[in-house]
mmCIF file of the N, C-alpha and C atoms, coordinates in Angstrom:
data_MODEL
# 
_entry.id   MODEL 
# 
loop_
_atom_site.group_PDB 
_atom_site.id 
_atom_site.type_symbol 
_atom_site.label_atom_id 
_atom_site.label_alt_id 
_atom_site.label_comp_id 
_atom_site.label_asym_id 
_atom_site.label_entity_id 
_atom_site.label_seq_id 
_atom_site.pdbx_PDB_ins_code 
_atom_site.Cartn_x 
_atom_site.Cartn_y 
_atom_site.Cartn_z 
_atom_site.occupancy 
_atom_site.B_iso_or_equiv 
_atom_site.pdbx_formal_charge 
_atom_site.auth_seq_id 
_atom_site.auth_comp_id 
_atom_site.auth_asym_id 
_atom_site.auth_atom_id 
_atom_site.pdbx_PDB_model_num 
ATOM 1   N N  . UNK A 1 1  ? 0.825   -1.199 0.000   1.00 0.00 ? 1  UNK A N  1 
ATOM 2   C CA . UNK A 1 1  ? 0.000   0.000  0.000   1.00 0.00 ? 1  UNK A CA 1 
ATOM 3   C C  . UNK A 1 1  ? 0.870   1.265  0.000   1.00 0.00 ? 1  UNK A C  1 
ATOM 4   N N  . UNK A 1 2  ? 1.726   1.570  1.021   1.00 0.00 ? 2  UNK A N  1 
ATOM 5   C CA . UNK A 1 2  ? 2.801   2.622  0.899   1.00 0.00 ? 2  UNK A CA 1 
ATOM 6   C C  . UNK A 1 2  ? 3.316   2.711  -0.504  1.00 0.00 ? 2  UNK A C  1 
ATOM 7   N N  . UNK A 1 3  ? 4.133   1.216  -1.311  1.00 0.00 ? 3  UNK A N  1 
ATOM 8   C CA . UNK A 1 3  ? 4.691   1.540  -2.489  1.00 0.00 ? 3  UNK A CA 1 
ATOM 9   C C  . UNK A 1 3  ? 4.014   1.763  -2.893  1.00 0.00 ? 3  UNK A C  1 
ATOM 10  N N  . UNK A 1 4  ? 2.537   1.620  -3.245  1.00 0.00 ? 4  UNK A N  1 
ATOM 11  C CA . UNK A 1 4  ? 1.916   2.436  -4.616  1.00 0.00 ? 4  UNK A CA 1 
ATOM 12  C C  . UNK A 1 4  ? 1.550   3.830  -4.467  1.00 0.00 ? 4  UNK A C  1 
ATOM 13  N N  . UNK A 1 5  ? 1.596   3.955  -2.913  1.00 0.00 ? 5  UNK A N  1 
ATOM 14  C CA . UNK A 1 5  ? 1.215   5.935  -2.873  1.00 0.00 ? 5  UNK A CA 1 
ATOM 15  C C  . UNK A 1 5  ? 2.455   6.205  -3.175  1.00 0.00 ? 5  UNK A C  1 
ATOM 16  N N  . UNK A 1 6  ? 3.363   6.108  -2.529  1.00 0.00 ? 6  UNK A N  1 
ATOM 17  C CA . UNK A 1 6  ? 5.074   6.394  -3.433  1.00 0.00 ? 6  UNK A CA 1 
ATOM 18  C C  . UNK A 1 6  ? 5.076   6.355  -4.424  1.00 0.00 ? 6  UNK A C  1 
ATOM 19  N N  . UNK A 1 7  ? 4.822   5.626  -5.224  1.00 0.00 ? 7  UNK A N  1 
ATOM 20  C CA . UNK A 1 7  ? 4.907   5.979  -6.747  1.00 0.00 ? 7  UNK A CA 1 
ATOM 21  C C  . UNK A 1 7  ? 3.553   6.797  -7.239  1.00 0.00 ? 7  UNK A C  1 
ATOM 22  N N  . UNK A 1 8  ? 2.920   7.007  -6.741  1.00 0.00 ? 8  UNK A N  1 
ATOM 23  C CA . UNK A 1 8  ? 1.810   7.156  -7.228  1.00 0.00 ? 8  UNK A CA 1 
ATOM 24  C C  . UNK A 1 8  ? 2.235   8.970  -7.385  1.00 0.00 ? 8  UNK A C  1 
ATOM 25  N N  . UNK A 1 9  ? 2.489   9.385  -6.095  1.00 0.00 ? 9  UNK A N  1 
ATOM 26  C CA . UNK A 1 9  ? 3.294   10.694 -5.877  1.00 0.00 ? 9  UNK A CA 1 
ATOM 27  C C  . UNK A 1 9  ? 4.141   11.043 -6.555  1.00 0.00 ? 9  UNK A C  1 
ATOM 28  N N  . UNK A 1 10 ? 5.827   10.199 -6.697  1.00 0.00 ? 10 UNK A N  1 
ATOM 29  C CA . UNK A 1 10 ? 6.412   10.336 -7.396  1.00 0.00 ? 10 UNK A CA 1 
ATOM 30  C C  . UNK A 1 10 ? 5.488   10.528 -9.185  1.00 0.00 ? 10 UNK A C  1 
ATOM 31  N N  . UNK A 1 11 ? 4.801   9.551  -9.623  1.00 0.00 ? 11 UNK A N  1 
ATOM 32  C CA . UNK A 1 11 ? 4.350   10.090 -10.853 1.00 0.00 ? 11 UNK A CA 1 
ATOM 33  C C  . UNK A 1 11 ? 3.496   11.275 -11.061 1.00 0.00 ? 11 UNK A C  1 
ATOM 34  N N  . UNK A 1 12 ? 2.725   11.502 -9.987  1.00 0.00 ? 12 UNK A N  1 
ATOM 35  C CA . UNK A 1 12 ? 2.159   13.141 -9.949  1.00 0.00 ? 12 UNK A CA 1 
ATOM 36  C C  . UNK A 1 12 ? 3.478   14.191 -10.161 1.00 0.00 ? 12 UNK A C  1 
ATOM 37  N N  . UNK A 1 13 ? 4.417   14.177 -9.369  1.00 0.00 ? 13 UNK A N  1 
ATOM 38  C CA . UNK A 1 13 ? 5.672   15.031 -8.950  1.00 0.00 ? 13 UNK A CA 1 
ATOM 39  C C  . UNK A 1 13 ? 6.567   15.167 -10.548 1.00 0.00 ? 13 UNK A C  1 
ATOM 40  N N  . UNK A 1 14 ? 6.513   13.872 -11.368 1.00 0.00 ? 14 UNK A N  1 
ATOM 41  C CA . UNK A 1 14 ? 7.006   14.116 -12.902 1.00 0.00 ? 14 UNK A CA 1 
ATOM 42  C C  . UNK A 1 14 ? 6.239   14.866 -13.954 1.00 0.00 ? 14 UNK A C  1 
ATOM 43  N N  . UNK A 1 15 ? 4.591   14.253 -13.483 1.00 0.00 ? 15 UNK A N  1 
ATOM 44  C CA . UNK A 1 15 ? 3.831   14.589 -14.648 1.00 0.00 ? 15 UNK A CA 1 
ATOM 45  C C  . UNK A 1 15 ? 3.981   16.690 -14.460 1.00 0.00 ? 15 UNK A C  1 
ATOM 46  N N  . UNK A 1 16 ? 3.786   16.622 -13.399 1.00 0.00 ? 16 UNK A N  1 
ATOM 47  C CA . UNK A 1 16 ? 3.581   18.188 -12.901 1.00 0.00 ? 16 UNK A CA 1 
ATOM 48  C C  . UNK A 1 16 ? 4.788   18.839 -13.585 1.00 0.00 ? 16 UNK A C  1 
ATOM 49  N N  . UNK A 1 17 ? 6.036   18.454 -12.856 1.00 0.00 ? 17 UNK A N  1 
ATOM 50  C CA . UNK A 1 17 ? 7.417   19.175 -13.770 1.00 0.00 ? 17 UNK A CA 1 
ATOM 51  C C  . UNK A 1 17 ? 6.788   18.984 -15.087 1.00 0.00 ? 17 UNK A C  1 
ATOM 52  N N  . UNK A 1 18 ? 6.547   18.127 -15.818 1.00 0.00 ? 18 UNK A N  1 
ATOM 53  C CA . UNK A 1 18 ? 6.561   18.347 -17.429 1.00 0.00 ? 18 UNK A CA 1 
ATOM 54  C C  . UNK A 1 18 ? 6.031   18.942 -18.157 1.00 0.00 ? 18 UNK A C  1 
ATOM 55  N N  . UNK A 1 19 ? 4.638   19.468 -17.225 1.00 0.00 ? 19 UNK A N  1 
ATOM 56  C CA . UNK A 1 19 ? 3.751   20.056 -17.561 1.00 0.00 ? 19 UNK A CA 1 
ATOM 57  C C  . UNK A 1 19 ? 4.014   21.237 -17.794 1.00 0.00 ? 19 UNK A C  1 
ATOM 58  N N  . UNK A 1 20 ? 5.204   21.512 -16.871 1.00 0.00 ? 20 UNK A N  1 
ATOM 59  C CA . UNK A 1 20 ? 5.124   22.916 -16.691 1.00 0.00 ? 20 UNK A CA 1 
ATOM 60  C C  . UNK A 1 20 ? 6.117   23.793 -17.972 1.00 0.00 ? 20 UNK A C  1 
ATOM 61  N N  . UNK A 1 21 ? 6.661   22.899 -18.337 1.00 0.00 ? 21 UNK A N  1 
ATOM 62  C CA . UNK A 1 21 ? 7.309   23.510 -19.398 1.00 0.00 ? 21 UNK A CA 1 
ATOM 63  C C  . UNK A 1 21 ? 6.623   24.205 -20.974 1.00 0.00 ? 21 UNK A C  1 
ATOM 64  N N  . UNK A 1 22 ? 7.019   25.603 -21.467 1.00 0.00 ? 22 UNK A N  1 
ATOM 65  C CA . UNK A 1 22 ? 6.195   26.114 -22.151 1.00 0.00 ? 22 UNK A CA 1 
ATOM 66  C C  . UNK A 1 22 ? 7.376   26.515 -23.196 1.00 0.00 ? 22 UNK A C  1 
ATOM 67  N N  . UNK A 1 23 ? 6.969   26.544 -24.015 1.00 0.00 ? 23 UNK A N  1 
ATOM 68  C CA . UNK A 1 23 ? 8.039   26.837 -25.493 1.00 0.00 ? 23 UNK A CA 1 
ATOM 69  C C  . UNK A 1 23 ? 7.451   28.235 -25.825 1.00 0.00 ? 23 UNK A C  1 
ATOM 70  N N  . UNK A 1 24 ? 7.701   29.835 -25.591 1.00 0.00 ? 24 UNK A N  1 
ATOM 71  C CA . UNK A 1 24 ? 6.898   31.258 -25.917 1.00 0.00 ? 24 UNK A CA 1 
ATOM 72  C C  . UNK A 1 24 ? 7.625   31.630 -27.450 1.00 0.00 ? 24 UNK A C  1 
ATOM 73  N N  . UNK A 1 25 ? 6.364   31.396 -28.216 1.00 0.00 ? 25 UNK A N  1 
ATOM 74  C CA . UNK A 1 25 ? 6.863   31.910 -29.364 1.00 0.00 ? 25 UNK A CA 1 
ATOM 75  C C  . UNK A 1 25 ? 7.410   33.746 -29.109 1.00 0.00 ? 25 UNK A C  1 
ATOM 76  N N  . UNK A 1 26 ? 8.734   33.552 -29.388 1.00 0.00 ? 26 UNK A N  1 
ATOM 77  C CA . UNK A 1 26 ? 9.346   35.206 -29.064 1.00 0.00 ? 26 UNK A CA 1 
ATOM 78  C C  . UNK A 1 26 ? 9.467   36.151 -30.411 1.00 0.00 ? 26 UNK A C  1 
ATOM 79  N N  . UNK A 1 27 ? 9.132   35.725 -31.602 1.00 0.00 ? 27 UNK A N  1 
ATOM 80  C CA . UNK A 1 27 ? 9.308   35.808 -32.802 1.00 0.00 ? 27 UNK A CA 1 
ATOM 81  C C  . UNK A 1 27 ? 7.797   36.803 -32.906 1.00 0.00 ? 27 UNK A C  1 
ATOM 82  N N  . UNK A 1 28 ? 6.610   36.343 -32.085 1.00 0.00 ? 28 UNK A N  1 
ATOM 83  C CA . UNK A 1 28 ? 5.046   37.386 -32.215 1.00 0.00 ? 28 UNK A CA 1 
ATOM 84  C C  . UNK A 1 28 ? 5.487   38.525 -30.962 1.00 0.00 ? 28 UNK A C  1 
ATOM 85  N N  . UNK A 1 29 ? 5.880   38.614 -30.291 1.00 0.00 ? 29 UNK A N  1 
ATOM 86  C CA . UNK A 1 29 ? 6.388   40.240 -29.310 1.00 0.00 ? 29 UNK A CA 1 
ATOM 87  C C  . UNK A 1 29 ? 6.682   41.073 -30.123 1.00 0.00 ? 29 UNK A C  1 
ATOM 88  N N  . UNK A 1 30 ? 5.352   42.328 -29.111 1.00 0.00 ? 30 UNK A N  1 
ATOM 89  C CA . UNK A 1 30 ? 5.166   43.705 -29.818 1.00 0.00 ? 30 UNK A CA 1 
ATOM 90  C C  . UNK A 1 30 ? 5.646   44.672 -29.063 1.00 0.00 ? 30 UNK A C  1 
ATOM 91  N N  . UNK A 1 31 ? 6.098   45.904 -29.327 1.00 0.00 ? 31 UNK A N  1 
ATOM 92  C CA . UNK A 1 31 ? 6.176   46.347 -28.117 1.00 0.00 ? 31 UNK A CA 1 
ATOM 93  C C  . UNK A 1 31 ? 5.410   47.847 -28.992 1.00 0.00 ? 31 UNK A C  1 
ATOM 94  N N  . UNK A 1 32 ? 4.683   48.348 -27.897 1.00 0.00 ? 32 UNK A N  1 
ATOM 95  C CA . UNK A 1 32 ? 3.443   49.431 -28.672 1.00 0.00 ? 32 UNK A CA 1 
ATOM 96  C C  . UNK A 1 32 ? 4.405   50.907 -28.081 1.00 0.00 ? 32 UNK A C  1 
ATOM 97  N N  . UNK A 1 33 ? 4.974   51.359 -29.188 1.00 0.00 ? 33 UNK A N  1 
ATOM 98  C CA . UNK A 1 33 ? 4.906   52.709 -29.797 1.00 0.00 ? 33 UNK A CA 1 
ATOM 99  C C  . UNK A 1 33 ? 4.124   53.893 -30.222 1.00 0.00 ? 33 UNK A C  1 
ATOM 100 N N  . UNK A 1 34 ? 2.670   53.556 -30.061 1.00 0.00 ? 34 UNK A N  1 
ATOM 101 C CA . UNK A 1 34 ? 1.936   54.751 -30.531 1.00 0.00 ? 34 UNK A CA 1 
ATOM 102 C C  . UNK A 1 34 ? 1.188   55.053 -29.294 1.00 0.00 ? 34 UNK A C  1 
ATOM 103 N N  . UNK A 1 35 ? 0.069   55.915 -29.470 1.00 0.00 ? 35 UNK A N  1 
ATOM 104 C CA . UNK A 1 35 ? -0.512  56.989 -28.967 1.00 0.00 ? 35 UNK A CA 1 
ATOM 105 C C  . UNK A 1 35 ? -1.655  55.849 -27.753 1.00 0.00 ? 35 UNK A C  1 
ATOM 106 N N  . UNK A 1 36 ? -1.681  56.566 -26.556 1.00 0.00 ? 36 UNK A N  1 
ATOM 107 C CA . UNK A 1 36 ? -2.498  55.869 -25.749 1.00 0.00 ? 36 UNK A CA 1 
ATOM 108 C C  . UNK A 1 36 ? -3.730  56.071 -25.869 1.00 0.00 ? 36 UNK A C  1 
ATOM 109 N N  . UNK A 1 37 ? -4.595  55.875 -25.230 1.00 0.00 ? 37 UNK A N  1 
ATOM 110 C CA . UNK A 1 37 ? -6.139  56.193 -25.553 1.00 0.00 ? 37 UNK A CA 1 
ATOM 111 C C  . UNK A 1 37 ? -6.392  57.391 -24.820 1.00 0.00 ? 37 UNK A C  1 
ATOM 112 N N  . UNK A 1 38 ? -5.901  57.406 -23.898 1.00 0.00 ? 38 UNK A N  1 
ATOM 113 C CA . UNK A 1 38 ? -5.466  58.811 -22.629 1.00 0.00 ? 38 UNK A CA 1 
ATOM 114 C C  . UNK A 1 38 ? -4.705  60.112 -23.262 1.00 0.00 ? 38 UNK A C  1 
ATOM 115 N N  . UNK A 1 39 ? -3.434  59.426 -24.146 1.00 0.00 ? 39 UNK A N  1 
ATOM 116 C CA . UNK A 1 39 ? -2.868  60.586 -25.145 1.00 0.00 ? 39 UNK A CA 1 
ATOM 117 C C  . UNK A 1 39 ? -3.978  61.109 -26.343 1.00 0.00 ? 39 UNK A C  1 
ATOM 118 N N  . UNK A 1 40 ? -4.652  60.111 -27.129 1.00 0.00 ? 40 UNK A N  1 
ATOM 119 C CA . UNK A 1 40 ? -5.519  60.780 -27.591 1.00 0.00 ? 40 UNK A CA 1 
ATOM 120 C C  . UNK A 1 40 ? -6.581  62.029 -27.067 1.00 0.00 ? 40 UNK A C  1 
ATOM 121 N N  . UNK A 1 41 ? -7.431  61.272 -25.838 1.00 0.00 ? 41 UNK A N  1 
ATOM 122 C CA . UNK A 1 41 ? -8.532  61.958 -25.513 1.00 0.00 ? 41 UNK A CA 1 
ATOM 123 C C  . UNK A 1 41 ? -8.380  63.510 -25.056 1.00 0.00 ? 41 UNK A C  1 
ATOM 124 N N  . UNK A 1 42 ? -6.874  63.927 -24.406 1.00 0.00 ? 42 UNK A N  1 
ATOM 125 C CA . UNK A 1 42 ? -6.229  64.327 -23.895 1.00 0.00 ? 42 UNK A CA 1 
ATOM 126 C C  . UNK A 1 42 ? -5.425  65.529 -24.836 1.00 0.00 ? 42 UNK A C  1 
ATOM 127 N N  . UNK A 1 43 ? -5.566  64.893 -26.237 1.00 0.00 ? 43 UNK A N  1 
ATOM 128 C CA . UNK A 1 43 ? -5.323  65.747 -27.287 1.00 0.00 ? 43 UNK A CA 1 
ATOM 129 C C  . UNK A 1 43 ? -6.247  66.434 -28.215 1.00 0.00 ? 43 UNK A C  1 
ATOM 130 N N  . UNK A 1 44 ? -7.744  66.206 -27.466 1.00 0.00 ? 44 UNK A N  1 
ATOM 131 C CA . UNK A 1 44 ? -8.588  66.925 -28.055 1.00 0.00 ? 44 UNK A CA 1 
ATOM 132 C C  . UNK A 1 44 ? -9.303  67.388 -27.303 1.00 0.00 ? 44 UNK A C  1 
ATOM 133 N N  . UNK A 1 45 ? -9.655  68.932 -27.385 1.00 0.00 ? 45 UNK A N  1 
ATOM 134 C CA . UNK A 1 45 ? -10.596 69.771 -26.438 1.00 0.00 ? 45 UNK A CA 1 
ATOM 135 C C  . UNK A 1 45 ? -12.346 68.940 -25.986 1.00 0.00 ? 45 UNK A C  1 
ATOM 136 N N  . UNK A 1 46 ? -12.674 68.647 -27.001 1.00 0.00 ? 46 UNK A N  1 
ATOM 137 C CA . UNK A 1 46 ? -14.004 68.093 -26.619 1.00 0.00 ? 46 UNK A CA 1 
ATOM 138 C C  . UNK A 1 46 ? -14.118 66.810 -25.732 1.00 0.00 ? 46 UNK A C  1 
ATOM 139 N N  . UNK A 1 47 ? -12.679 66.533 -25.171 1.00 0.00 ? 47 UNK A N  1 
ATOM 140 C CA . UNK A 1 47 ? -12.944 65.189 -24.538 1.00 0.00 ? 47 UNK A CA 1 
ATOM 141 C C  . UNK A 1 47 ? -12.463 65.219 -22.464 1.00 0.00 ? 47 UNK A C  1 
ATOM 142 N N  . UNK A 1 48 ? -12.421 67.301 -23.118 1.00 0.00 ? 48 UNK A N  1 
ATOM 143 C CA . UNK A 1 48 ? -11.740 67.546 -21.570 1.00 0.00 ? 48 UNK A CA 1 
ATOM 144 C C  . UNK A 1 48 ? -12.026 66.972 -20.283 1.00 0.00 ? 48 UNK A C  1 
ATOM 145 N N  . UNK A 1 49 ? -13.720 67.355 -20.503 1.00 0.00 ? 49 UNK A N  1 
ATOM 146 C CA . UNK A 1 49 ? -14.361 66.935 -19.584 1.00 0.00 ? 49 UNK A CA 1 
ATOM 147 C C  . UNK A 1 49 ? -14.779 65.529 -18.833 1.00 0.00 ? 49 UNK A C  1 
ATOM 148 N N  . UNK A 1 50 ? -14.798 64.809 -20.170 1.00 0.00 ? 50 UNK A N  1 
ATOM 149 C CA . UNK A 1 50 ? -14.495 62.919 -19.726 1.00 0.00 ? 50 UNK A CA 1 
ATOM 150 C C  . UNK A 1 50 ? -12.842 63.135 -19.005 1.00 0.00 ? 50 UNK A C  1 
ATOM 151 N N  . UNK A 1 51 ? -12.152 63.193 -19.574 1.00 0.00 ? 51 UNK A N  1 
ATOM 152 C CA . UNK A 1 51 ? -10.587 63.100 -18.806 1.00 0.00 ? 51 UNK A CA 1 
ATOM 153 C C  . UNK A 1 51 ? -11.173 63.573 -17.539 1.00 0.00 ? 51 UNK A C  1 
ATOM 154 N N  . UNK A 1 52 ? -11.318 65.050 -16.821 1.00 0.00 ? 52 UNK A N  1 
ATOM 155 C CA . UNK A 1 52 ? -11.281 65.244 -15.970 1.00 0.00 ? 52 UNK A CA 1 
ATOM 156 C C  . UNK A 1 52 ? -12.010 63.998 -14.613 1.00 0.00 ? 52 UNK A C  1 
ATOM 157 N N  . UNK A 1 53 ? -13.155 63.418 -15.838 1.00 0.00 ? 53 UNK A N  1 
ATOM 158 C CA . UNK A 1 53 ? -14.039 62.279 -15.164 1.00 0.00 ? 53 UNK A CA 1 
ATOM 159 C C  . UNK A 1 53 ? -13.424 61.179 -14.856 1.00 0.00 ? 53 UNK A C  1 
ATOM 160 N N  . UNK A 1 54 ? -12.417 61.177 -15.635 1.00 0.00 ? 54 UNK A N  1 
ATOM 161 C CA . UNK A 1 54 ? -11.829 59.313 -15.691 1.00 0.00 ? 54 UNK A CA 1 
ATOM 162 C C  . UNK A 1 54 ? -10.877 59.800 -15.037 1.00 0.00 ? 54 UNK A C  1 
ATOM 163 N N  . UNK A 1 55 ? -10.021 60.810 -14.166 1.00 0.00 ? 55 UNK A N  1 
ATOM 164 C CA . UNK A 1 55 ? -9.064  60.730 -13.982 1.00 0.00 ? 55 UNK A CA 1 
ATOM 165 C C  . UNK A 1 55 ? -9.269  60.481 -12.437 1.00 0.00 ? 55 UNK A C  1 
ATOM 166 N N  . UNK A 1 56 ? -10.433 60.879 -11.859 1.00 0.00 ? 56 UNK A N  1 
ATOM 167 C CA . UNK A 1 56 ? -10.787 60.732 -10.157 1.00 0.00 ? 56 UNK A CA 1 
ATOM 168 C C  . UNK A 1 56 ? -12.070 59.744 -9.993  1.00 0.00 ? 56 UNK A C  1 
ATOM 169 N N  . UNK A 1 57 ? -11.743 58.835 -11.341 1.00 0.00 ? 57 UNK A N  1 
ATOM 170 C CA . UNK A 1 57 ? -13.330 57.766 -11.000 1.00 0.00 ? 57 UNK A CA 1 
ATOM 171 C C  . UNK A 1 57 ? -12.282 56.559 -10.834 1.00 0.00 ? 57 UNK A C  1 
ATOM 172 N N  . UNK A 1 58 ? -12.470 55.524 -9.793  1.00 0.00 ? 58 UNK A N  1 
ATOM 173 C CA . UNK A 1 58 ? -11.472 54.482 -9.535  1.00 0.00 ? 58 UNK A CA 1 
ATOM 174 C C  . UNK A 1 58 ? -12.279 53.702 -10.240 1.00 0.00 ? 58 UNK A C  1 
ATOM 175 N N  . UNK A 1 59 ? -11.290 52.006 -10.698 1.00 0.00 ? 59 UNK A N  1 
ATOM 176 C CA . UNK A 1 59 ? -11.757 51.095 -11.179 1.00 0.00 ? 59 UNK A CA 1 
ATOM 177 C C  . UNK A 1 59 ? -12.789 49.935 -10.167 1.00 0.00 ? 59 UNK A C  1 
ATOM 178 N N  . UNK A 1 60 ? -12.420 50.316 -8.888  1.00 0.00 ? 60 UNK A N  1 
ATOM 179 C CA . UNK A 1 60 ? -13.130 49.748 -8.081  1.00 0.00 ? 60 UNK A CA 1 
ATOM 180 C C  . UNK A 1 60 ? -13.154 50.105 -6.678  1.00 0.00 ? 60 UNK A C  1 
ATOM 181 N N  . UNK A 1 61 ? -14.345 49.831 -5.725  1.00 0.00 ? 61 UNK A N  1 
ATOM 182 C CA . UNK A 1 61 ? -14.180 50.593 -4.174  1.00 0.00 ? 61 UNK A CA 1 
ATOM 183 C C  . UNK A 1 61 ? -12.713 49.760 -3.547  1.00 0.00 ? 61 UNK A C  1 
ATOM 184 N N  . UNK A 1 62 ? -12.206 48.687 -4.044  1.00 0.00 ? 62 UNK A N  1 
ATOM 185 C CA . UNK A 1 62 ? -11.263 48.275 -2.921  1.00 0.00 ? 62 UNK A CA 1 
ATOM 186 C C  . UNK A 1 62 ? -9.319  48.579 -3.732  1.00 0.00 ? 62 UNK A C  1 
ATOM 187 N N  . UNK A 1 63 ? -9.722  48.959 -5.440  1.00 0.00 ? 63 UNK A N  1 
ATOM 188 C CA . UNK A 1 63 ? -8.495  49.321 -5.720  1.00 0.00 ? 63 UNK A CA 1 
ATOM 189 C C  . UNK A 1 63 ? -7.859  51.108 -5.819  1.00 0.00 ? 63 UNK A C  1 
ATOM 190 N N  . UNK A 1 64 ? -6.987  51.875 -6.061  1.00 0.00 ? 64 UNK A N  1 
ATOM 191 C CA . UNK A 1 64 ? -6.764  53.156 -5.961  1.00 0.00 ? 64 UNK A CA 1 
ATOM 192 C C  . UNK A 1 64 ? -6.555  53.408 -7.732  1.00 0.00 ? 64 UNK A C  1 
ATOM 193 N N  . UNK A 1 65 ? -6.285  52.490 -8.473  1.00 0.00 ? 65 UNK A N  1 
ATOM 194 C CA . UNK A 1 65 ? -6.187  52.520 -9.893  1.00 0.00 ? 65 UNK A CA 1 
ATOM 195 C C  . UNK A 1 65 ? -7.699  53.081 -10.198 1.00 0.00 ? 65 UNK A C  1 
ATOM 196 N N  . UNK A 1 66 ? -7.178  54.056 -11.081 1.00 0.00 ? 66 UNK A N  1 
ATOM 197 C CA . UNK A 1 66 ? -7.686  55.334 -12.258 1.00 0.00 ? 66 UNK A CA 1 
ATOM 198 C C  . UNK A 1 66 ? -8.417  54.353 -13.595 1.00 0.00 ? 66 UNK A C  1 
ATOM 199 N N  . UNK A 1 67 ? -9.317  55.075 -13.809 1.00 0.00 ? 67 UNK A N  1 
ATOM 200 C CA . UNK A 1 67 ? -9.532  54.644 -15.105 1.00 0.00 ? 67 UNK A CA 1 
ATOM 201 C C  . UNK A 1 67 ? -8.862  55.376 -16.125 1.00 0.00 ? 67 UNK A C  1 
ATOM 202 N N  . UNK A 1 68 ? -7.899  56.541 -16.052 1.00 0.00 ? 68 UNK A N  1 
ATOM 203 C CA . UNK A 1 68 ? -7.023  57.023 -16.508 1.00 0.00 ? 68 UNK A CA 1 
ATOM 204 C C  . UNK A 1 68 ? -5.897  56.207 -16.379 1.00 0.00 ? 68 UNK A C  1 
ATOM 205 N N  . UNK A 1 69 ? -5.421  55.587 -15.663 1.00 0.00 ? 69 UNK A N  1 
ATOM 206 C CA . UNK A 1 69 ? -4.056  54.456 -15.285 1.00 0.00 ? 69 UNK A CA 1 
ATOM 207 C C  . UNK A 1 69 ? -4.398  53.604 -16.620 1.00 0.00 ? 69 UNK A C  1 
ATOM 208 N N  . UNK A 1 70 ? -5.975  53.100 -16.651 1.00 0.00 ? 70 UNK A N  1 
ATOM 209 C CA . UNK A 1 70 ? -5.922  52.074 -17.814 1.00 0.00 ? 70 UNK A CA 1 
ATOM 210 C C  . UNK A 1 70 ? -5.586  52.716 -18.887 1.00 0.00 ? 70 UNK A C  1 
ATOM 211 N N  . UNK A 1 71 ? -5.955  53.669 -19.088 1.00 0.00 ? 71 UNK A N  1 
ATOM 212 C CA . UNK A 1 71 ? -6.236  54.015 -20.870 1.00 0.00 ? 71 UNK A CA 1 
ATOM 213 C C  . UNK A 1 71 ? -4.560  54.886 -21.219 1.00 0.00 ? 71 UNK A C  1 
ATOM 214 N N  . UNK A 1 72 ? -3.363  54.631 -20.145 1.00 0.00 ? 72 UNK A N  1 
ATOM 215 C CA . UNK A 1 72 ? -2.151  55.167 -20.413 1.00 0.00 ? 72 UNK A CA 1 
ATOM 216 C C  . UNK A 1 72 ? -1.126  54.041 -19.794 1.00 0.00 ? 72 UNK A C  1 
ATOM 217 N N  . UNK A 1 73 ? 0.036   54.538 -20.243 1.00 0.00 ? 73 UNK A N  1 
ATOM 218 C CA . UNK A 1 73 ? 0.892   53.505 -19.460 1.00 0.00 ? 73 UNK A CA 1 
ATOM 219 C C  . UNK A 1 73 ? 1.526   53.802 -18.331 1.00 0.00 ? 73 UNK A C  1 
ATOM 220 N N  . UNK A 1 74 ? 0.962   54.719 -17.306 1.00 0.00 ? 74 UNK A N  1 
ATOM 221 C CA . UNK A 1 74 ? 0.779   55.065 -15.754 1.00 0.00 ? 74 UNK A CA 1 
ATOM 222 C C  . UNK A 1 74 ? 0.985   53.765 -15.146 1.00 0.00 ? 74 UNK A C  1 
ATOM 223 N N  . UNK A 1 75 ? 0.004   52.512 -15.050 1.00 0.00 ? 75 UNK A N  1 
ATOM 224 C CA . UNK A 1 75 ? 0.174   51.723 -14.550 1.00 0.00 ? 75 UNK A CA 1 
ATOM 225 C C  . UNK A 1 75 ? 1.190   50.739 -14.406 1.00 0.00 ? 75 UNK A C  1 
ATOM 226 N N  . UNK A 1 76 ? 1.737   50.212 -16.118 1.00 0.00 ? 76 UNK A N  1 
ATOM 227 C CA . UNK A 1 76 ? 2.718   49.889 -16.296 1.00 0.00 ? 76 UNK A CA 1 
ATOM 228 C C  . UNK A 1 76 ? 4.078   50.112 -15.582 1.00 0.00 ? 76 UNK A C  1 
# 
């Protein structure tokens, strides 16, 4: 009874390592150069007033992140 939970473990303990291995295609990585959604809105007068909105409305009561944090790379 012991040897088969011993192995039984041991083969959980291999399958798991093997699993874990991942091959990341590095050849599709982007790295974004253009304009944020925050740099846009931010670059046009008619959108003053949303900015001013998104910049003191949080994403949630228990986090301090901006919905301005999302739409720039603040958070990052």
């Amino acid at each position: 009874m012991r040897k088969s939970i011993g192995i039984g473990i041991m083969l959980a303990a291999v399958l798991l390592l093997a699993a874990c291995k991942e091959q990341i295609d590095v050849s599709a990585r982007y790295v974004f150069t253009d304009r944020t959604i925050a740099d846009y809105l931010s670059a046009h007068e008619q959108y003053s007033e949303y900015m001013k909105m998104v910049d003191v409305m949080h994403v949630s009561p228990v986090s301090n992140t901006t919905f301005r944090q999302l739409f720039s790379e603040d958070i990052w």
